[in-house]
C-alpha positions in Angstrom: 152.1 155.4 18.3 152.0 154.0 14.8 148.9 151.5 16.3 147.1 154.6 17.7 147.5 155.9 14.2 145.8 153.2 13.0 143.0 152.6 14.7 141.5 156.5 14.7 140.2 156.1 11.5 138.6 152.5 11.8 137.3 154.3 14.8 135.7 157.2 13.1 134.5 154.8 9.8 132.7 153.2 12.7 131.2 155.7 14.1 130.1 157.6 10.7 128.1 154.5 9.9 126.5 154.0 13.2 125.5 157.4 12.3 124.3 157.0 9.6 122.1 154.0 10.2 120.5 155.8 13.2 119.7 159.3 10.6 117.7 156.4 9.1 116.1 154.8 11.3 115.0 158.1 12.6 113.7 159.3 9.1 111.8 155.9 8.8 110.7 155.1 12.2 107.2 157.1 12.0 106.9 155.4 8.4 107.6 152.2 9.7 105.2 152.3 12.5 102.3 154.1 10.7 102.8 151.8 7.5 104.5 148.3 8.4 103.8 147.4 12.0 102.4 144.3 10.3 106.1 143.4 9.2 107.8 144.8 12.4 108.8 141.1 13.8 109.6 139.3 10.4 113.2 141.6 10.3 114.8 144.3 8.6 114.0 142.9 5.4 110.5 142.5 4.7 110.1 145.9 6.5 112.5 147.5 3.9 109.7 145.3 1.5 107.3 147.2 2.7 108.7 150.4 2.9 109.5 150.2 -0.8 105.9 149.0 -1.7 104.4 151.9 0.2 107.4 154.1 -1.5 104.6 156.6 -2.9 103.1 157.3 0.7 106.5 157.6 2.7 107.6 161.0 4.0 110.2 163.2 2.3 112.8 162.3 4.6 112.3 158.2 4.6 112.4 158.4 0.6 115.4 160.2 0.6 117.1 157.6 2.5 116.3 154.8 1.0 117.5 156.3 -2.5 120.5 157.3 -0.7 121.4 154.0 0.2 119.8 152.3 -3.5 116.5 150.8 -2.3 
């Protein structure tokens, strides 16, 4: 029981951040595609580069992730 106890919150921490990370992949996912295609194969970072270079031109949603999560 005590193990059970234990392992529904590591369970729920998990899922809250697999959550999270797909809210922003959807927020970003037109941005990414309509602004950094280019970058699409070089990995997560130099598309986060390029999502902060083009940080004037992203939509509402997109920005607001990215400053939730201090990019």
């Amino acid at each position: 029981m005590n193990r059970i106890l234990v392992v529904i919150p590591l369970v729920m921490t998990m899922a809250s951040a697999a959550s999270a990370q797909q809210v922003g992949h959807d927020a970003c996912s037109r941005d990414v595609s309509r602004l950094c295609r280019a970058h699409m194969g070089e990995g997560d970072q130099a598309v986060l580069a390029c999502l902060q270079q083009n940080r004037s031109r992203l939509s509402k949603a997109c920005d607001k992730v990215l400053t939730e999560h201090g990019q």
